[in-house]
C-alpha positions in Angstrom: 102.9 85.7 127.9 100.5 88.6 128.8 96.5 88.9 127.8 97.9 91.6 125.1 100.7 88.9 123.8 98.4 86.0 123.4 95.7 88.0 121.7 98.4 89.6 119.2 99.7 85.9 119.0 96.0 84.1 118.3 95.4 87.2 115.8 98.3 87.0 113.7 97.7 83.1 113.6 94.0 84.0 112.6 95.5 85.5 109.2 97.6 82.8 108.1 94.9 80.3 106.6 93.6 83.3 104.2 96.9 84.6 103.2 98.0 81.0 102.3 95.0 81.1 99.8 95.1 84.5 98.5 99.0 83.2 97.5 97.4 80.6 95.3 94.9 82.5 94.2 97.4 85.0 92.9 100.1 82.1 92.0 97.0 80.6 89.2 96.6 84.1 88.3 99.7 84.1 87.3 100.5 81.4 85.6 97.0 82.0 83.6 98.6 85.5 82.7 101.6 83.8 81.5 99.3 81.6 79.2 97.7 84.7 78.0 100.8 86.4 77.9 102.3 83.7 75.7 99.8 83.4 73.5 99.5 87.5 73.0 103.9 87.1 72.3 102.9 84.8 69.4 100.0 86.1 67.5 102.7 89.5 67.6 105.2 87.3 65.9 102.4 86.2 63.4 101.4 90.1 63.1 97.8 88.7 63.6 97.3 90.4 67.3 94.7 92.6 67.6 95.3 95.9 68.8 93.2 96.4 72.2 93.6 100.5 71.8 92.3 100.8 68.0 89.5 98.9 69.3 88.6 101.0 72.0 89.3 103.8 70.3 87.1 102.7 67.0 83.8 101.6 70.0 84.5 104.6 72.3 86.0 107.7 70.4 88.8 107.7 72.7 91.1 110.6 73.1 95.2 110.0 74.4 94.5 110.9 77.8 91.3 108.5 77.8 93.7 105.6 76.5 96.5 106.0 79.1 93.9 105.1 81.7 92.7 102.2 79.3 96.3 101.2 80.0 96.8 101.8 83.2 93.2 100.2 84.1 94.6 96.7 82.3 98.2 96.8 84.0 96.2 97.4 87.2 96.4 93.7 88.3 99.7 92.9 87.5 100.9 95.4 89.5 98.9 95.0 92.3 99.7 91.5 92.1 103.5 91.9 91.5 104.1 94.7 94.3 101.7 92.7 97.1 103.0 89.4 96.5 105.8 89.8 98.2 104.9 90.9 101.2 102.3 88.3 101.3 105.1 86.0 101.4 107.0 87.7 104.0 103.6 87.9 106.2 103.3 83.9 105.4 107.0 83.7 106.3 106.8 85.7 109.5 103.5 83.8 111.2 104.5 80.6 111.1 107.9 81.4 113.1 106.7 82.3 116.3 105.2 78.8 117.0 108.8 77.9 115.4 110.3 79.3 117.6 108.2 78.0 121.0 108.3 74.4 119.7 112.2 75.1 119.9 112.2 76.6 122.9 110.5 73.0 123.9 113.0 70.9 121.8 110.1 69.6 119.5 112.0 69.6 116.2 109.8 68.1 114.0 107.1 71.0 114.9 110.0 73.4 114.0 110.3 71.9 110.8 107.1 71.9 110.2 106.4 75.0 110.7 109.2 76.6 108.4 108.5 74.8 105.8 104.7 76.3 105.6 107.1 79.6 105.9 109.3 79.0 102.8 107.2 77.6 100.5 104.5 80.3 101.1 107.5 82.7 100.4 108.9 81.0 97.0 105.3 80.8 95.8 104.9 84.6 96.5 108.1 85.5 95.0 107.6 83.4 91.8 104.3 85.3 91.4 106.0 88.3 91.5 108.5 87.7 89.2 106.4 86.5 86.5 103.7 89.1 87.1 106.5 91.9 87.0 108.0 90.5 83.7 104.7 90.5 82.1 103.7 93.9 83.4 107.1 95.5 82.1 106.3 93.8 78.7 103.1 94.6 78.4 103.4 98.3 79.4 105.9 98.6 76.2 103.2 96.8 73.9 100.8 99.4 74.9 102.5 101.9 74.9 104.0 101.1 71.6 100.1 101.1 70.2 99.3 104.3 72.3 102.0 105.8 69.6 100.4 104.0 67.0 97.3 105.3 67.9 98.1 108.9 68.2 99.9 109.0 65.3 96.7 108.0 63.5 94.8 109.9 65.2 97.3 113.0 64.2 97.2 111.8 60.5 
């Protein structure tokens, strides 16, 4: 390999220790949304959830356009989470095959395995975080809107 090979090489293998954790990190995330998320489902089956717009609206004065960026300011995570995620996982997946691939090349077949299993579990986690953040976010975007309706119709009447 050339200077320019190994240095893009040792880089890229720089970023796989912090990628790894910023997949767990998001992975609790969301599984703590999904607790939230849970509990938020069943105090709307009760009809004892609190409506996070009327709230705002009652501390702040809000107006409709002021609420859709309350909104969109408490998706923002989830789909940050949901859309990066993935290509976390595919950056997790993608580092870990070029040593793969040289331990191969040298018939070391336990590094190869090794290796691609750091690759594929990196990538379920990612994609399992982006499922359940995505399902959440699509729910929760209804429930607010839903209120933002709510709202305005109050707000009208």
């Amino acid at each position: 390999m050339t200077a320019l090979e190994t240095t893009m090489y040792e880089l890229g293998r720089l970023f796989l220790m912090p990628i790894l954790v910023i997949i767990l990190a998001l992975f609790a995330y969301a599984f703590f949304t999904l607790g939230s998320f849970a509990l938020e489902a069943w105090q709307r089956r009760r009809q004892t959830a609190p409506c996070p717009l009327r709230a705002h609206r009652a501390q702040h004065g809000s107006d409709s356009e002021e609420l859709e960026l309350l909104i969109l300011h408490r998706l923002e995570p989830l789909r940050v989470t949901s859309r990066t995620a993935p290509m976390l996982g595919l950056v997790a997946t993608m580092i870990p095959l070029g040593p793969a691939l040289l331990a191969l090349g040298d018939g070391d077949l336990s590094r190869v395995g090794e290796q691609l299993v750091v690759a594929f579990a990196a990538v379920i986690l990612a994609l399992i975080t982006a499922s359940i953040t995505y399902w959440i976010l699509t729910v929760r975007r209804r429930w607010l809107l839903g209120a933002l309706k709510q709202v305005e119709r109050e707000m009208a009447g």
